[in-house]
N, C-alpha and C positions, 0 to 999 in steps of 0.2 A: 276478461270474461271467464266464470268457471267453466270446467267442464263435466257437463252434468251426467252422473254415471249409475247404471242402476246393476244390480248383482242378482245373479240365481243359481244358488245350488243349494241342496237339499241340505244339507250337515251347516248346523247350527256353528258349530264354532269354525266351519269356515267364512262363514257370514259375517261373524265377528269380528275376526282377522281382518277382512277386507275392508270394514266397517270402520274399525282403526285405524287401517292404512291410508285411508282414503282423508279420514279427519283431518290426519295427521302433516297433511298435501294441501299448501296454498290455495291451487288452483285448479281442486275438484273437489266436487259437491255430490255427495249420496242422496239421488230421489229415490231409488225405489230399492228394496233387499228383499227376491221372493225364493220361495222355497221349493219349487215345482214349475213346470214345464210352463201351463197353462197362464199361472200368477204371471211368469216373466212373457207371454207377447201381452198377456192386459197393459204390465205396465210399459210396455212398448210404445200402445197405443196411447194408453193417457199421460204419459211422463215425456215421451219425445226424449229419450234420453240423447244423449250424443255419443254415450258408448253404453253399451251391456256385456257383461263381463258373464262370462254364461258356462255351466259345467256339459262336460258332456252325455252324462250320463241322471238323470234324473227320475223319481220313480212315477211319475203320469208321464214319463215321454221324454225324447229322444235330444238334447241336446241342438243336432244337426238338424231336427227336426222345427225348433224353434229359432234357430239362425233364419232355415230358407222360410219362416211365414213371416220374421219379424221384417226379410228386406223387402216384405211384398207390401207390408200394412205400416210398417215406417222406414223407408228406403232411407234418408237419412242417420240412421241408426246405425253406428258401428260395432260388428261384431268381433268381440276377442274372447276367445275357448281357453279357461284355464283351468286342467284336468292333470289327473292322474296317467293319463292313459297315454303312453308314449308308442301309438301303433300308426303305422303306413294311412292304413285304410281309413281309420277315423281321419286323421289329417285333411287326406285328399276330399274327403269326404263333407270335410268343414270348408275347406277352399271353393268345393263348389257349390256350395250352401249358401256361401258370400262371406265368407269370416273371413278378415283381416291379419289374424291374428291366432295364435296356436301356444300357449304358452303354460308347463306345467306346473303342479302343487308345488315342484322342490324348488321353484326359481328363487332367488332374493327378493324382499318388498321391493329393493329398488328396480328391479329387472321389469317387476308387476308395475308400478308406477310408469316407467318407461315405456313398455309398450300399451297402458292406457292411454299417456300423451301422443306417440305415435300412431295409434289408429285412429283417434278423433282429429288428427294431422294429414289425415287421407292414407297414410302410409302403413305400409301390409311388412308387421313382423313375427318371426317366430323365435321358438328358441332356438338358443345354438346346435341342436343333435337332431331337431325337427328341420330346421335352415337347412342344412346339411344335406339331408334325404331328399327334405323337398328341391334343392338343387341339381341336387342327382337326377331327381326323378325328370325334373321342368327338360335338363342341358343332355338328358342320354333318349337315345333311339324310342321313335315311339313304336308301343307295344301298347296291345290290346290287352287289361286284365282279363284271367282265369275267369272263366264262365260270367260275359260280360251281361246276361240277361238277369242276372241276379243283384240287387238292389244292396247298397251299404251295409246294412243291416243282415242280410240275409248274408251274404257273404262274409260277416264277423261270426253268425252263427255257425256256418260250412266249419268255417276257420277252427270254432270250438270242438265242434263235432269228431274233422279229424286228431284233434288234439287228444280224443278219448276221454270227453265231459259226457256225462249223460245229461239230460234234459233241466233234472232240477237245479244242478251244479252250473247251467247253463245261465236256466232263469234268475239262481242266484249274484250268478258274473256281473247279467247284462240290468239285473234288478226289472225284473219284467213276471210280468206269470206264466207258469207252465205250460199254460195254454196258449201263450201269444210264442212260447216256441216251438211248442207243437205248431202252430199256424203258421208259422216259418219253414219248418222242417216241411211239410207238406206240398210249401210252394217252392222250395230248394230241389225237391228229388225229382219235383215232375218236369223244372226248367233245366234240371243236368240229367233227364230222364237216368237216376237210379232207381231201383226197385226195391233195394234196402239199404238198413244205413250201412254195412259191409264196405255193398259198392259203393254207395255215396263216401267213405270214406277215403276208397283205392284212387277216385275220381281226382278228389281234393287233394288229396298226397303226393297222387304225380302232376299236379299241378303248381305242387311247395308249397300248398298249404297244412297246417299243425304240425308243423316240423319245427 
């Protein structure tokens, strides 16, 4: 039996790519290729796929965002994150979302093949330098993250912030509007009670973030 795989990320010729790879695989079948957040839980819901191979960053919406509604509205549904973005946060971020799976643009097709069979296999892989951290992170001392009332997202923005982005630079990162991080930063300074971004900066910094 194949295994039925449906794709979403925004850039066309990654879509492609996957599109080929996938043909090119005995033993998977492309039902669904969407280009936005909201397309990929539709076709969650009408495709039943067996894997969705999901970017993290999309422009209606968040990646991680559409992991945690896809395993709510097709719990059967494997999810595997294949992104650019080689960061702690989003990782841990996709793990507890329910993704299986963590793997980036620069893998081999064969690495991508590989971990499409193993997540529809029940089994949770990443890449090797993701592996790695994530093992670190799973087998060393628990420890509470930096300013834990702050939400995935809010906390990539912190992250920005001390790094010395301004706002548009920001929204252009995270591919979001100005205003949603203005609506971030607002609910950022008032959960680490700064008063300005200054402080909220010195907050974040001696905490290791945008270092």
């Amino acid at each position: 039996m194949k295994i039925r795989v449906a794709i979403a990320d925004d850039h066309a010729l990654v879509r492609e790519g996957l599109r080929s790879l996938i043909a090119a695989v005995a033993d998977l079948e492309l039902v669904a290729s969407c280009s936005g957040a909201r397309e990929a839980v539709r076709a969650a819901v009408v495709e039943r796929p067996d894997v969705l191979v999901l970017d993290v960053n999309m422009p209606d919406g968040s990646g991680v965002d559409v992991a945690r509604q896809v395993r709510r509205v097709s719990p059967d549904t494997a999810i595997l994150m294949l992104t650019m973005y080689d960061d702690d946060a989003l990782v841990f971020a996709a793990m507890r979302a329910g993704a299986r799976g963590y793997v980036l643009k620069g893998a081999n097709p064969e690495e991508v093949v590989r971990a499409i069979q193993a997540v529809a296999s029940g089994n949770a892989i990443f890449g090797p330098g993701v592996a790695a951290r994530a093992l670190a992170y799973l087998s060393g001392p628990t420890k509470e993250p930096a300013f834990p009332k702050l939400t995935a997202r809010e906390r990539e923005v912190l992250d920005l912030i001390a790094s010395g982005l301004d706002n548009t630079t920001i929204a252009a990162r995270l591919t979001v509007a100005p205003s949603t991080v203005g609506n971030h930063i607002t609910s950022i300074f008032a959960k680490i009670q700064a008063a300005s971004r200054p402080e909220a900066i010195v907050k974040a910094r001696d905490a290791g973030m945008g270092l």
